[in-house]
DOKOL-367763 format. One record per residue: residue number from 1; residue in three letters; x, y, z of N, C-alpha, C in turn. Coordinates in steps of 0.2 Angstrom, whole numbers, padded with zeros to 4 digits. Layout:
<sites>
<site pos="NUM" code="ALA" n_px="X" n_py="Y" n_pz="Z" ca_px="X" ca_py="Y" ca_pz="Z" c_px="X" c_py="Y" c_pz="Z"/>
...
</sites>
This chain:
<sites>
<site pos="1" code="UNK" n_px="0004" n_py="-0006" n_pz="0000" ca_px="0000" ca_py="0000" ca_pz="0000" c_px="0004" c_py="0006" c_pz="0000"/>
<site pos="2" code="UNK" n_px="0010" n_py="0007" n_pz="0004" ca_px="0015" ca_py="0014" ca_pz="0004" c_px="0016" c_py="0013" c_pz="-0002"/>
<site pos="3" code="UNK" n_px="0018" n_py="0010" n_pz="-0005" ca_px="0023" ca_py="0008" ca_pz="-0013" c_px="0017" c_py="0012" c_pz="-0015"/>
<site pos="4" code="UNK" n_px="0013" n_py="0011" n_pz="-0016" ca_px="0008" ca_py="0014" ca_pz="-0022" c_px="0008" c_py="0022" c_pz="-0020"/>
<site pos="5" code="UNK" n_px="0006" n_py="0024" n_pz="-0012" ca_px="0006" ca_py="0030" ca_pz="-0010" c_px="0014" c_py="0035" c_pz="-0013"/>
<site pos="6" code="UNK" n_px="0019" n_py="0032" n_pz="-0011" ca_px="0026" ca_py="0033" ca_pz="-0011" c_px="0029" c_py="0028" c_pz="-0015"/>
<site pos="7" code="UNK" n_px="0030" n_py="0029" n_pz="-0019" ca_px="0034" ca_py="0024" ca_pz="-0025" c_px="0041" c_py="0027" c_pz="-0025"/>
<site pos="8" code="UNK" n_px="0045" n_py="0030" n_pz="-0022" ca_px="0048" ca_py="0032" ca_pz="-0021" c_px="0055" c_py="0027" c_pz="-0016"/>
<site pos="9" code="UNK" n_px="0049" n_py="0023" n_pz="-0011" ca_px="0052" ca_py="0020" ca_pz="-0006" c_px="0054" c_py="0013" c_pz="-0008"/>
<site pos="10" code="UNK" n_px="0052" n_py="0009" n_pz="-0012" ca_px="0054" ca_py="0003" ca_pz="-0011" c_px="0059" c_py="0004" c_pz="-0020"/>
<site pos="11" code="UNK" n_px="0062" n_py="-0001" n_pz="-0019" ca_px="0066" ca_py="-0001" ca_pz="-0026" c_px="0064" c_py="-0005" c_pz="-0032"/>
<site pos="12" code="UNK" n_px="0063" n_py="-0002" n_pz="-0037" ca_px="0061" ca_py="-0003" ca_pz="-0043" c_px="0065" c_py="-0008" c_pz="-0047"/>
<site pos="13" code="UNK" n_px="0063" n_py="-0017" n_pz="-0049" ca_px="0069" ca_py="-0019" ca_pz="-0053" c_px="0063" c_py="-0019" c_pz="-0061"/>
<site pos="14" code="UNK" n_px="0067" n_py="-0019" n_pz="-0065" ca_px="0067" ca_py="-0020" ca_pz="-0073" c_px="0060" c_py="-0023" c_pz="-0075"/>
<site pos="15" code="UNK" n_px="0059" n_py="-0028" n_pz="-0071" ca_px="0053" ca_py="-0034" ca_pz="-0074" c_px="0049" c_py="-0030" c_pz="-0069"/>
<site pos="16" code="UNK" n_px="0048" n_py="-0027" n_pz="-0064" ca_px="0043" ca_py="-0024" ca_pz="-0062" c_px="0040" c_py="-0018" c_pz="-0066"/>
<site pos="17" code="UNK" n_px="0048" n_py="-0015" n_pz="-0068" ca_px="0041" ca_py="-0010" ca_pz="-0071" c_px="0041" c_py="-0010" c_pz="-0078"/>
<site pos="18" code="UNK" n_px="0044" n_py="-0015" n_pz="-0081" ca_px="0039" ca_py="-0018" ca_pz="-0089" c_px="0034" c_py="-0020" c_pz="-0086"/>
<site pos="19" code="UNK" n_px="0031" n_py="-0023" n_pz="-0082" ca_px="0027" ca_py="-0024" ca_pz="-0082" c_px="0021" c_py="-0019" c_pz="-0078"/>
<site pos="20" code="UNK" n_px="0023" n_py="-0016" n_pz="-0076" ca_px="0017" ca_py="-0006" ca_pz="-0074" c_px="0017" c_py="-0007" c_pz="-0081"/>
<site pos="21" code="UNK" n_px="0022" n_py="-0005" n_pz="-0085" ca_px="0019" ca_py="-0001" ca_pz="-0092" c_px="0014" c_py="-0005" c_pz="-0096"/>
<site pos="22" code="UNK" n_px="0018" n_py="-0011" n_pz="-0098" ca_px="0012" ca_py="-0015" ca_pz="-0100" c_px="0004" c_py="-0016" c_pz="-0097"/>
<site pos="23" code="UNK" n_px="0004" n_py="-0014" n_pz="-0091" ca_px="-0002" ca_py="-0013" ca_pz="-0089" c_px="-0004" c_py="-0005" c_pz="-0091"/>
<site pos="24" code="UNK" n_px="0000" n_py="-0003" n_pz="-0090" ca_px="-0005" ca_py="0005" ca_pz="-0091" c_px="-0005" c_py="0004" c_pz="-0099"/>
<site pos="25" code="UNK" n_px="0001" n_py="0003" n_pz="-0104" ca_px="-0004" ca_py="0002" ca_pz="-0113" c_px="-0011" c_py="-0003" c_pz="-0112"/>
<site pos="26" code="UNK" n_px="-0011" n_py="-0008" n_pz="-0109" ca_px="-0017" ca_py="-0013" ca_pz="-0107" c_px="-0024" c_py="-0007" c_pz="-0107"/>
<site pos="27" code="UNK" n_px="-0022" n_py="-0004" n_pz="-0102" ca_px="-0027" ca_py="0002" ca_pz="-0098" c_px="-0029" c_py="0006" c_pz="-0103"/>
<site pos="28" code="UNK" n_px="-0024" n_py="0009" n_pz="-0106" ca_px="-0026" ca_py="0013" ca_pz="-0114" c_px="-0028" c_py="0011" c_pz="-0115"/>
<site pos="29" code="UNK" n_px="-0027" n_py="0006" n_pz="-0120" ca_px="-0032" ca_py="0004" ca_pz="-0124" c_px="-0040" c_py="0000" c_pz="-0124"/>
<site pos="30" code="UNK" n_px="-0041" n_py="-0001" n_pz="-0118" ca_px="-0045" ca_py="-0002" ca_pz="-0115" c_px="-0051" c_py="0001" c_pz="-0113"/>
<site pos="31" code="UNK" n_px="-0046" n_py="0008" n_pz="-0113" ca_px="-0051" ca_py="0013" ca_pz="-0110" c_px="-0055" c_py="0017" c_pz="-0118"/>
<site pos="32" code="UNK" n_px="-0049" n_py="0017" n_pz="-0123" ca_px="-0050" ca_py="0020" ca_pz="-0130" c_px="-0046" c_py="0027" c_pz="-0130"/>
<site pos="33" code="UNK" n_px="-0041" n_py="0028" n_pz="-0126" ca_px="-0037" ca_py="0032" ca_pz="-0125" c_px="-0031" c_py="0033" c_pz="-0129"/>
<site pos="34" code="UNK" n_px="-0030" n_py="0040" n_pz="-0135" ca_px="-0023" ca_py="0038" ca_pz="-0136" c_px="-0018" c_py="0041" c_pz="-0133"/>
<site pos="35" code="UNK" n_px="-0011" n_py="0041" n_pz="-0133" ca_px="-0008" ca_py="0045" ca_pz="-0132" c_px="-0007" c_py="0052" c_pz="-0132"/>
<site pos="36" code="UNK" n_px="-0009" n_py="0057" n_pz="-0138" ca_px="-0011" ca_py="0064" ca_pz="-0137" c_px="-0018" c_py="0064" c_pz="-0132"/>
<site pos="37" code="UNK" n_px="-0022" n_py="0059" n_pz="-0133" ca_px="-0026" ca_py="0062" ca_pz="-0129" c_px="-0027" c_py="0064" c_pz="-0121"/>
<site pos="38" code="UNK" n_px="-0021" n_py="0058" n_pz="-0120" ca_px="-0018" ca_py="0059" ca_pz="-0113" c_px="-0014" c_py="0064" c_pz="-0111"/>
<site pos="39" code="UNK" n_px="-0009" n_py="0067" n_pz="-0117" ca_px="-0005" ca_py="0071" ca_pz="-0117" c_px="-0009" c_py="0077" c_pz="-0116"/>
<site pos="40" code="UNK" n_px="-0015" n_py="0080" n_pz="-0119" ca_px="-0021" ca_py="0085" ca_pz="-0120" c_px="-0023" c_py="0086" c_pz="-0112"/>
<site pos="41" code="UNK" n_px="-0025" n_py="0078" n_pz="-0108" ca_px="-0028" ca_py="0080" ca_pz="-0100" c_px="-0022" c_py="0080" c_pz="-0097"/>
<site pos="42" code="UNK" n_px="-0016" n_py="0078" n_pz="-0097" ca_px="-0011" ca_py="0080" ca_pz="-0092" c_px="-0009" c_py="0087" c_pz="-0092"/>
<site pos="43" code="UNK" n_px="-0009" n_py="0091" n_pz="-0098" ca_px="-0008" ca_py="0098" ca_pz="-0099" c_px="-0015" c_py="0101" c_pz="-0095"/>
<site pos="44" code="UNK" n_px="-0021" n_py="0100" n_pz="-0096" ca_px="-0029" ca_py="0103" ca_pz="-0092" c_px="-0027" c_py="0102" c_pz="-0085"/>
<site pos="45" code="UNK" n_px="-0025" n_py="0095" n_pz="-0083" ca_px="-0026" ca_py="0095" ca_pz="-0077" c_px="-0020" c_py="0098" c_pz="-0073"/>
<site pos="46" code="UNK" n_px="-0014" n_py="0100" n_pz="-0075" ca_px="-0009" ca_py="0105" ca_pz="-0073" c_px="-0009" c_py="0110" c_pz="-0073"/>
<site pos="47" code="UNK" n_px="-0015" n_py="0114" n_pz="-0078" ca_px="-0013" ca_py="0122" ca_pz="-0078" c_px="-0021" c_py="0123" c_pz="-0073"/>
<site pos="48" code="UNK" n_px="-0026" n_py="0117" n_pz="-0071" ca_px="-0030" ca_py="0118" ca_pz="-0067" c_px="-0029" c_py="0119" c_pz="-0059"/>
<site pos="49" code="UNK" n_px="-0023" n_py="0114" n_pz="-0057" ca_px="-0020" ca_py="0114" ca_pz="-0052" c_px="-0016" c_py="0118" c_pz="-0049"/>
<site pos="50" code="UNK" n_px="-0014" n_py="0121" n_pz="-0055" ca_px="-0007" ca_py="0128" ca_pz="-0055" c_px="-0010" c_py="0133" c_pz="-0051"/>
<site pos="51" code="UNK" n_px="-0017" n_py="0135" n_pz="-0054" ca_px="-0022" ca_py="0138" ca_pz="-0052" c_px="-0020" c_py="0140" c_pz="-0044"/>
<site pos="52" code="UNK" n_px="-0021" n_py="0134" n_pz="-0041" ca_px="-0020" ca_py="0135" ca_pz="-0034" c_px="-0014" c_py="0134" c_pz="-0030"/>
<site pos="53" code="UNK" n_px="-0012" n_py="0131" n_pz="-0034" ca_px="-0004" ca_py="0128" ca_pz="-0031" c_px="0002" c_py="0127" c_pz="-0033"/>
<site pos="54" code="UNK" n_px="0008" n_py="0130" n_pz="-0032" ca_px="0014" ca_py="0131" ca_pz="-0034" c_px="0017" c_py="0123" c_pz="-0037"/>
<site pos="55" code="UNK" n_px="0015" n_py="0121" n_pz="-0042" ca_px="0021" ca_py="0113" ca_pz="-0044" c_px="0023" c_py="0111" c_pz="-0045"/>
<site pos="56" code="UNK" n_px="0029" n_py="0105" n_pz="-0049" ca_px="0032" ca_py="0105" ca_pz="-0051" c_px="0030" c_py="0099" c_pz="-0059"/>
<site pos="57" code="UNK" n_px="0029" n_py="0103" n_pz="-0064" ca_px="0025" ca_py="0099" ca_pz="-0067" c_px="0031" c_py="0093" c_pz="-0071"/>
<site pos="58" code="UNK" n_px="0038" n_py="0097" n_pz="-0071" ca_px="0040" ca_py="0089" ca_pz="-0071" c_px="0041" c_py="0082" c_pz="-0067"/>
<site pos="59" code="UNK" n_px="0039" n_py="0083" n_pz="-0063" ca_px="0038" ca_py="0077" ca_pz="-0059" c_px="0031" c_py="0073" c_pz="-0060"/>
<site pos="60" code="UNK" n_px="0025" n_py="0077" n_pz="-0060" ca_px="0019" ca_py="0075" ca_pz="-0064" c_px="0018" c_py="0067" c_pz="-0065"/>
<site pos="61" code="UNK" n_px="0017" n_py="0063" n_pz="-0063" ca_px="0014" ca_py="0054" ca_pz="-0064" c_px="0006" c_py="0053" c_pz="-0066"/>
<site pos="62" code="UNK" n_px="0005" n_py="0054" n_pz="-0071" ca_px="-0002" ca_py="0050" ca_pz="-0077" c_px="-0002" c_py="0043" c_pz="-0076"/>
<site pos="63" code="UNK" n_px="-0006" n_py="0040" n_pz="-0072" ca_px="-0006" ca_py="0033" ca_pz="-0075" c_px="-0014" c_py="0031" c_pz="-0074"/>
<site pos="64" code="UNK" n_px="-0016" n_py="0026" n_pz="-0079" ca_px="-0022" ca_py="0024" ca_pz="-0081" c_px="-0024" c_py="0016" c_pz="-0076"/>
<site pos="65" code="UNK" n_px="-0029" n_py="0014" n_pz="-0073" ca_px="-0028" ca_py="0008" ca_pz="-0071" c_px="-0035" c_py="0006" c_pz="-0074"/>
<site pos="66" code="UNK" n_px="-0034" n_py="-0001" n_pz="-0076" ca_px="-0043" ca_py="-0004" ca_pz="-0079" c_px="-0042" c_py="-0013" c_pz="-0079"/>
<site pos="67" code="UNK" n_px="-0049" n_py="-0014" n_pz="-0077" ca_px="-0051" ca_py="-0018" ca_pz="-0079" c_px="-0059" c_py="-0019" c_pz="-0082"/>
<site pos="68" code="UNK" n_px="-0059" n_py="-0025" n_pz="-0082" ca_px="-0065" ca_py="-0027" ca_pz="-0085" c_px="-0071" c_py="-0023" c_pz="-0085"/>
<site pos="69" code="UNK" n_px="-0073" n_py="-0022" n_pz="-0078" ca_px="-0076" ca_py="-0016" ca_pz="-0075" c_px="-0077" c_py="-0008" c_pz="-0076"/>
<site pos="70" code="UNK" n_px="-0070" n_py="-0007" n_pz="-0074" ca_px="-0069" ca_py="0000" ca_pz="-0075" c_px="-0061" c_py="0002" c_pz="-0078"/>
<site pos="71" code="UNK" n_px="-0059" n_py="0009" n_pz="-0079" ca_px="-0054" ca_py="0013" ca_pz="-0080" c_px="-0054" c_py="0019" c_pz="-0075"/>
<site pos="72" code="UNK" n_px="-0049" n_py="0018" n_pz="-0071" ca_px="-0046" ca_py="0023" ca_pz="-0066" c_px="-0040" c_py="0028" c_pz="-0069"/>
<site pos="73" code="UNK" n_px="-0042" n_py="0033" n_pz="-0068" ca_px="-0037" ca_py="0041" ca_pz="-0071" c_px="-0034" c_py="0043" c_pz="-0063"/>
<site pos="74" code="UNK" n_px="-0027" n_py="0040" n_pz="-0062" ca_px="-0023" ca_py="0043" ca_pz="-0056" c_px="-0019" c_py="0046" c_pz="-0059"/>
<site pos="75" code="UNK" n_px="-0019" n_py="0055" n_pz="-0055" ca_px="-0011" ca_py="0059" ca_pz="-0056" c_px="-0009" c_py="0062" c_pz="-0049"/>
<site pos="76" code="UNK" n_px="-0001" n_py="0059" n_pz="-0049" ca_px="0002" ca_py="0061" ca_pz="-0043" c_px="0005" c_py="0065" c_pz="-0047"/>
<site pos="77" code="UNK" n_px="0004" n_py="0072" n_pz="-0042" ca_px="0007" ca_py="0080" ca_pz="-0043" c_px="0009" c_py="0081" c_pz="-0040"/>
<site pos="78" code="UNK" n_px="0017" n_py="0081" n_pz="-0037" ca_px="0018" ca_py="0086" ca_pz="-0031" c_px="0017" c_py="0092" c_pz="-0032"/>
<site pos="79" code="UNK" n_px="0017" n_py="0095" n_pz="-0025" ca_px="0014" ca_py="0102" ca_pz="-0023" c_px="0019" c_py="0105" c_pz="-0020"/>
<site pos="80" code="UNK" n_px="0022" n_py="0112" n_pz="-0023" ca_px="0028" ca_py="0114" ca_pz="-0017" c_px="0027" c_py="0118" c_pz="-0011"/>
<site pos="81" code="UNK" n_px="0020" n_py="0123" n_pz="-0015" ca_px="0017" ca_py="0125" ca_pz="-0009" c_px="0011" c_py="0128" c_pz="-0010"/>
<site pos="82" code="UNK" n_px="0005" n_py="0131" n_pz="-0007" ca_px="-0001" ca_py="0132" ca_pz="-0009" c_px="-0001" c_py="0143" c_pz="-0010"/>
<site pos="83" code="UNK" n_px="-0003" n_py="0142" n_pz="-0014" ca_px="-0002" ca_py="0147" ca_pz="-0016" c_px="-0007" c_py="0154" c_pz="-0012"/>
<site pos="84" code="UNK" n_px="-0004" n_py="0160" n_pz="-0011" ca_px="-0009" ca_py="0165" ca_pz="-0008" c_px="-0017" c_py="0169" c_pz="-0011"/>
<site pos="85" code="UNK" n_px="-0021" n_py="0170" n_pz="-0007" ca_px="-0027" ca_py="0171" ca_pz="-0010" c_px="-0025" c_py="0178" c_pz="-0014"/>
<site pos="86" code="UNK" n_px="-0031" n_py="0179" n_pz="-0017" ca_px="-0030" ca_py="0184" ca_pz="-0024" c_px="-0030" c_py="0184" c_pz="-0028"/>
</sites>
């Protein structure tokens, strides 16, 4: 569960993350999503967010999760600080 929250903590080998990817192309196309159109919402939903908080949009993480059932849209954004009213 932290892994997921902080991917940052555990270590990443080779076969682990071919295989994230090959799940999120999975999720793409599952979902009917191309790669511009991805590229389109991760741009929307960063100059939304900017709006209110200072971040750093290259760090930004898009990823798609689906199954059978559903398609899930997760972006981890970090935030360096919130920005003042006005």
């Amino acid at each position: 569960m932290l892994e997921k929250l902080f991917p940052w903590v555990s270590p990443v080998n080779s076969r682990s993350e071919a295989k994230r990817r090959l799940k999120l192309i999975l999720a793409h196309d599952r979902a009917g999503l191309n790669p511009q159109m991805i590229e389109l919402m991760r741009a929307e939903i960063l100059e939304v967010v900017a709006r209110y908080v200072e971040i750093d949009p290259e760090e930004m993480e898009l990823s798609l999760e689906s199954n059978e059932r559903i398609s899930c849209l997760m972006a981890n954004v970090p935030i360096r600080r919130v920005k003042a009213k006005g």
